[in-house]
C-alpha positions in Angstrom: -95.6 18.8 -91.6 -92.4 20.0 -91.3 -91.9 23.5 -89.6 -90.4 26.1 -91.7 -87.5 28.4 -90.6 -86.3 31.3 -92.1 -82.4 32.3 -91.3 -81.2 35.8 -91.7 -77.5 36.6 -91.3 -77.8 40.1 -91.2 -73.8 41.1 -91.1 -72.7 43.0 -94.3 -69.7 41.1 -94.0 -69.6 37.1 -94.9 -67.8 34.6 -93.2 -68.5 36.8 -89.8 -69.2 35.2 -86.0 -73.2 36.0 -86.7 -72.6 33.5 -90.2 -71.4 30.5 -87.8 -73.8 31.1 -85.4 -76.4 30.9 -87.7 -74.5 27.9 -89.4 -74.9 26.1 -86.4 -78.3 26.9 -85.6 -79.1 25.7 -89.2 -77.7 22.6 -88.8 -79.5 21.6 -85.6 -82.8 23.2 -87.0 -82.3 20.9 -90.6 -80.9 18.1 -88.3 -84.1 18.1 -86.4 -86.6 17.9 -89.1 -87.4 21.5 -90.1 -87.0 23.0 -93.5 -84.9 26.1 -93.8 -84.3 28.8 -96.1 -81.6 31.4 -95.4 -80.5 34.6 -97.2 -76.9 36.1 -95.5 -77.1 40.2 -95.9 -73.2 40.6 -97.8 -75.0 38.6 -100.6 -78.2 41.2 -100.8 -78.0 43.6 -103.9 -80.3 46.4 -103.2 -80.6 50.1 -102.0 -80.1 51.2 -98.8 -81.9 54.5 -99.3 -85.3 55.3 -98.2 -87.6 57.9 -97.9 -90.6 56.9 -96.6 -93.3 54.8 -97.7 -94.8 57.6 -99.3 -92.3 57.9 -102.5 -90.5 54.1 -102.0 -89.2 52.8 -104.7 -90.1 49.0 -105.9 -88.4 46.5 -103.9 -85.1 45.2 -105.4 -85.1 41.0 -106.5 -83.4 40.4 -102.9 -86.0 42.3 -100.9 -88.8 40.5 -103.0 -87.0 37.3 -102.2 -86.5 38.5 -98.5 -90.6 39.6 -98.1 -91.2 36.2 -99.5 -88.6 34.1 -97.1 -90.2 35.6 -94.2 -94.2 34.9 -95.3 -93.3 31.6 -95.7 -91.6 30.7 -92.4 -92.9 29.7 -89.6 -90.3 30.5 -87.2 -87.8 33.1 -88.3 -83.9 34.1 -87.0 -82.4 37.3 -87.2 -78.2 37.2 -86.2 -76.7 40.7 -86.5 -73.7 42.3 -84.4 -74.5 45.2 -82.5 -72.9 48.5 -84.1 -73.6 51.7 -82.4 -76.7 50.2 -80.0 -78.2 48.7 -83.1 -78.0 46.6 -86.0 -76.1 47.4 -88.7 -77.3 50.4 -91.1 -77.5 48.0 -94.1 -79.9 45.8 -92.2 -81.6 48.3 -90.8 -82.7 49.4 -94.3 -83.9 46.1 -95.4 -86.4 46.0 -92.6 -87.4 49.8 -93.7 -87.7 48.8 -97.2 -89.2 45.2 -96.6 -91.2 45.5 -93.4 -93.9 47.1 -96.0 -97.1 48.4 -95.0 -99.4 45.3 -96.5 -97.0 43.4 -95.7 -96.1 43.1 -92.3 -98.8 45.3 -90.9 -101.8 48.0 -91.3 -103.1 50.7 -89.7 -106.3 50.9 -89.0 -108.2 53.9 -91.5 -108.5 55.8 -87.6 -107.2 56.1 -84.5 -103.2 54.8 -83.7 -104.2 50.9 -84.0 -102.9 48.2 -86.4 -103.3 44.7 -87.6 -100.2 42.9 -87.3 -100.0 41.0 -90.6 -97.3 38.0 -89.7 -99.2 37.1 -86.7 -98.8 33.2 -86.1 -94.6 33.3 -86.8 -92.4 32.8 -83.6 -89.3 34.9 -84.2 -85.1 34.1 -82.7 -82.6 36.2 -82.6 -78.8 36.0 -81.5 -77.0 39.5 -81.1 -73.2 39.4 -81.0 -71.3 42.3 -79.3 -68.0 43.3 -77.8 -69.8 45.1 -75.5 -70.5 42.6 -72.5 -73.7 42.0 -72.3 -74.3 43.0 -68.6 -72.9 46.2 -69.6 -75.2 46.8 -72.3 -78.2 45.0 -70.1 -77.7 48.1 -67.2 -75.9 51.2 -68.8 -78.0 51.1 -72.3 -81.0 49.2 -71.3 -80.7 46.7 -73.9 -81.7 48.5 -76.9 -81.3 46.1 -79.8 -82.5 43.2 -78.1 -85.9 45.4 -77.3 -86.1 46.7 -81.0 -85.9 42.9 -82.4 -88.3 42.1 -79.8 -90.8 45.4 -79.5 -90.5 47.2 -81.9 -89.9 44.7 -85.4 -91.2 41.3 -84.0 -94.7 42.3 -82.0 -95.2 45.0 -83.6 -95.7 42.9 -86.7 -97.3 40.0 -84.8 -94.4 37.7 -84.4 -94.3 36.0 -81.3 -90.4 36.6 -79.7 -89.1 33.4 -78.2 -85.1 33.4 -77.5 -83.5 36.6 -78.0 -80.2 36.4 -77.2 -77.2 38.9 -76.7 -73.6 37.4 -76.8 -70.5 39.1 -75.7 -68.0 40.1 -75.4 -67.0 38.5 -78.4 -64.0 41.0 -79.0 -63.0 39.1 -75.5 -64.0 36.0 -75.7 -61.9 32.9 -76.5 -62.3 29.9 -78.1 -64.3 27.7 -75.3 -66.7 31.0 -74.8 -67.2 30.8 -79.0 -68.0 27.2 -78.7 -70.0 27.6 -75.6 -72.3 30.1 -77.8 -72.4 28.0 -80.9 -74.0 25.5 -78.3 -76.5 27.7 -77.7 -77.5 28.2 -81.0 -77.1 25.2 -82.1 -80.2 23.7 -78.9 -81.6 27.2 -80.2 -81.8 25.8 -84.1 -83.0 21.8 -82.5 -85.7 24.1 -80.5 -87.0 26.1 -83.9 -87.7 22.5 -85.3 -89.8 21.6 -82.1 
């Protein structure tokens, strides 16, 4: 059986550097045998506003397609530039409105435990930045790659295998582009694996 990937391009803008790197991987991943399904955030149509789980509203078409992409996959990839220390806003909000209780985990009736509901998915995830990324690694203590890998991925059992920070991309030329498009292109062949 073939394994089953799950690409997320989560910059609100198409035809960005996240969208070729996650061409690439992609490519490699289909090239090697795995089936892929792919949703690109600047194609989402949903609401960015939450208030809690308390009140939410029901999840958009996108979202429900979203929830669905990532049950299904057995290895997933997240791309998103970093803005601000973070992902961008709009993606933010489609793992506050996605990553449902019931869905991606439960807490336990008492006490501060949960089950992590999408235990036995391996997650990627390729950050771009202009910040370089030793600069990022030693004055802000890496704080997107820790919340892909902490705080979204474990927390809600996924198993982090490559997360990767590239930059400066605001510096970078064309060999350093195509050096990183390698990388996620052996990243994609790996996912397959």
């Amino acid at each position: 059986m073939s394994e089953r990937v799950f690409v997320w391009v989560a910059h609100p803008r198409a035809g960005s550097f996240s969208a070729a790197l996650a061409d690439a991987y992609q490519r490699a991943a289909q090239a090697a045998g795995a089936e892929v399904r792919r949703m690109d955030l600047s194609e989402m149509e949903f609401s960015s506003e939450f208030r809690g789980y308390g009140d939410a509203p029901a999840l958009e078409p996108s979202l429900q397609q979203w929830q669905a992409n990532l049950a299904w996959a057995d290895r997933v990839l997240i791309v998103h530039p970093l803005w601000w220390g973070a992902m961008p806003t709009l993606a933010k909000s489609v793992l506050d409105r996605a990553l449902t209780p019931g869905f991606a985990y439960k807490y336990k009736a008492r006490g501060m435990a949960w089950d992590k509901l999408l235990e036995g998915k391996t997650g990627d995830a390729i950050i771009t930045a202009d910040t370089p990324t030793w600069v990022d690694t030693w004055l802000y203590n890496k704080p997107a790659r820790r919340t892909i890998k902490q705080a979204v991925y474990q927390f809600c059992g996924i198993r982090p295998r490559f997360i990767r920070q590239l930059g400066s991309v605001k510096m970078s030329d064309a060999a350093a582009r195509d050096k990183w498009l390698g990388l996620a292109t052996q990243m994609g062949a790996k996912a397959a694996a």
